[in-house]
C-alpha positions in Angstrom: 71.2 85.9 -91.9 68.7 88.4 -91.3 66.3 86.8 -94.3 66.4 83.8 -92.5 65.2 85.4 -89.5 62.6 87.2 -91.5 61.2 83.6 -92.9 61.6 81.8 -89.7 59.5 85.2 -87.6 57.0 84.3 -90.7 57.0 80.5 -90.4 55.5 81.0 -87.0 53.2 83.2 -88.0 51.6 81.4 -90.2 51.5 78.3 -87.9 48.6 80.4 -86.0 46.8 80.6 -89.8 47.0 76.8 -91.1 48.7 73.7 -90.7 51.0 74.0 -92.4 54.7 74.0 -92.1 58.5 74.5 -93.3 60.8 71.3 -92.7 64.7 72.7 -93.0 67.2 70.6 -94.0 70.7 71.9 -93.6 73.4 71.7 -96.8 76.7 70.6 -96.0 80.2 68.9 -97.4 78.4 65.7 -99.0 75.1 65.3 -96.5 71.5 66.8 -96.3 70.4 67.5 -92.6 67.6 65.1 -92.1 67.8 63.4 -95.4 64.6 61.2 -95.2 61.4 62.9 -93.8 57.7 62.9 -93.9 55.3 66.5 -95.4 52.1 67.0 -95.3 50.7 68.5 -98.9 51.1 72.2 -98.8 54.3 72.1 -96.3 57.3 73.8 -97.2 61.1 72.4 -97.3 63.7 74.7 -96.8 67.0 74.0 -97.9 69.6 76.0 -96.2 73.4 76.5 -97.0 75.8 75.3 -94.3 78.8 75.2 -96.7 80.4 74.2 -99.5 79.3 74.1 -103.1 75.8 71.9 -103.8 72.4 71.8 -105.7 69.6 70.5 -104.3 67.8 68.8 -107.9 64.7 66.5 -107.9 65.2 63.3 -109.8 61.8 61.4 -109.5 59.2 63.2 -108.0 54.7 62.5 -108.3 53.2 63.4 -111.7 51.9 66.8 -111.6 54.9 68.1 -109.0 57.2 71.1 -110.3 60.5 69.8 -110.5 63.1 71.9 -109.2 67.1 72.5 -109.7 68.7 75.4 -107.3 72.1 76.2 -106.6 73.1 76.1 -102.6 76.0 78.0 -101.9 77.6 80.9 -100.7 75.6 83.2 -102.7 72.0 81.2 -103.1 72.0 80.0 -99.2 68.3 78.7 -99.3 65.7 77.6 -101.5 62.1 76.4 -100.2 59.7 74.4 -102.3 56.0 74.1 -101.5 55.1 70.7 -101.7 51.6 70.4 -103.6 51.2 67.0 -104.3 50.9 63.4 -102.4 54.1 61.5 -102.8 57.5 60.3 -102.5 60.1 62.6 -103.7 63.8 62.2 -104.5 66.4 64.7 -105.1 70.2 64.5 -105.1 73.2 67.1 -105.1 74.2 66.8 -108.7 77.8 67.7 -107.7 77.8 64.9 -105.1 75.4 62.5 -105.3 77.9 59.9 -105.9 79.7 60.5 -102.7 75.6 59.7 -101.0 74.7 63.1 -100.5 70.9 62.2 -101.7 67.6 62.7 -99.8 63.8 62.0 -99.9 60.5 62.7 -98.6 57.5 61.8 -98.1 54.2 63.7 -98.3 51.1 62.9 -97.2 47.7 64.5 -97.8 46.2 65.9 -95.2 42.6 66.5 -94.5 40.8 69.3 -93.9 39.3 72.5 -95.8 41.7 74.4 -98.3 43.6 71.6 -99.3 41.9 70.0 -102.2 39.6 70.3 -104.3 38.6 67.2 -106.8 39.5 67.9 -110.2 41.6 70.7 -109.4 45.9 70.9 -109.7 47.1 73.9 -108.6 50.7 74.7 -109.1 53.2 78.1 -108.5 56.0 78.8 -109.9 58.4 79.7 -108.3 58.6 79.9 -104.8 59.9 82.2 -103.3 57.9 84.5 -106.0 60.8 86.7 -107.2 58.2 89.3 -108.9 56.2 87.3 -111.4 53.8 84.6 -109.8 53.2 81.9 -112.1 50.4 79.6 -111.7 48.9 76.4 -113.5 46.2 75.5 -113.0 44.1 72.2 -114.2 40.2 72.0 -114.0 38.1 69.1 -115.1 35.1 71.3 -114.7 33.9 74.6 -115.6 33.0 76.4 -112.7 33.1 80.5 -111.5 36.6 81.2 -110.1 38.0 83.8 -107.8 42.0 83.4 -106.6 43.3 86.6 -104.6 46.4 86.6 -102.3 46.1 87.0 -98.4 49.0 88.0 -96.0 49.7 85.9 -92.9 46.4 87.4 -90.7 44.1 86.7 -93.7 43.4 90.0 -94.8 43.0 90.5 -98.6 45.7 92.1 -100.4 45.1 91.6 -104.4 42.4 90.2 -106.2 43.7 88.3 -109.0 40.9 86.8 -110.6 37.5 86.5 -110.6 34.7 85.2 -113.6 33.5 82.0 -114.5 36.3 79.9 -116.2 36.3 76.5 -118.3 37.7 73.0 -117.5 41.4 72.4 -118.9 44.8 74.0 -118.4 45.3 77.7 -117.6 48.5 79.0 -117.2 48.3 82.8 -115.2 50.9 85.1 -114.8 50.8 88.0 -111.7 53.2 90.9 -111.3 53.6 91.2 -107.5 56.5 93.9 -107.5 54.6 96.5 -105.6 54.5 94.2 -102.6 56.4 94.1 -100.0 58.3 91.0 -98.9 56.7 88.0 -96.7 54.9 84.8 -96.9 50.8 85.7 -98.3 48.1 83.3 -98.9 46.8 82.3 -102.0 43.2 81.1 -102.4 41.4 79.2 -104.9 37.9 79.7 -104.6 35.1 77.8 -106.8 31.8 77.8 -105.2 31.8 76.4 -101.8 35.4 74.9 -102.3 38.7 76.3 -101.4 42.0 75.6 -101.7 44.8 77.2 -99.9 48.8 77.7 -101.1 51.4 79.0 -99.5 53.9 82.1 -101.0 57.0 83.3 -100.3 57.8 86.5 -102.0 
């Protein structure tokens, strides 16, 4: 119960940083608590464990969105997923999906600076960030990159990369074990444009 304090206390935080925000949707005996709701691109949902044995597990989602397949039970109670593409999304509770215990949503691109940047997917994996941040990353151009991680007030707290990079797929990898525990920023920088991604670690 306390970790879901500690998210929530983060949650509105980071509401006084960005836009964005965490949707919950309570897991229970054959339902998900809303089951149809709309995101805005860089949003989190928040699955949490009311009881019973479930998965929440994406079964068609937008190209270039991470699929995902989590356990929600009595010893995984949540799982959050940061939504980073535009898009309808379905997922189902692979135990009982046939009893109607499916859900959906929606999200919609929002406007504004840090969200996109043409020619640019950026991915994580996974999130929550256990210790290893994965990222993927596709650029049509070549251009000079620089990502680093924020916390919550903005202040720098690693500098991941920085150098000129060219257009295709990258796929990074970032321990993250020495930090502690909390929601950071991370930021894609490439000459005048940003984009911003939520972490939970």
């Amino acid at each position: 119960m306390k970790k879901i304090y500690i998210i929530l206390i983060a949650a509105f935080l980071f509401s006084g940083v960005s836009r964005a925000a965490i949707t919950m949707v309570n897991v229970s005996d054959n339902v998900f608590t809303p089951n149809n709701f709309t995101v805005t691109v860089g949003d989190t949902v928040l699955w949490m464990w009311v009881n019973g044995t479930h998965t929440t597990t994406s079964t068609t989602i937008p190209v270039g969105a991470a699929a995902w397949d989590q356990m929600i039970d009595q010893n995984s109670t949540m799982y959050s997923y940061v939504v980073s593409t535009a898009g309808t999304y379905n997922y189902r509770c692979t135990f009982h999906f046939q009893m109607g215990m499916i859900g959906q949503f929606t999200a919609e691109q929002a406007s504004g600076i840090g969200e996109n940047i043409s020619g640019v997917n950026l991915n994580v994996f996974a999130n929550p960030v256990n210790q290893q941040l994965q990222i993927n990353l596709k650029s049509t151009k070549n251009a000079e990159w620089t990502i680093v991680l924020n916390d919550i007030t903005g202040r720098q707290v690693k500098l991941l990369l920085s150098g000129n990079q060219i257009a295709g797929d990258h796929h990074l990898q970032y321990d993250l074990a020495d930090l502690p525990r909390g929601m950071y920023l991370l930021k894609l920088s490439m000459g005048s444009d940003e984009l911003v991604r939520k972490i939970i670690l």
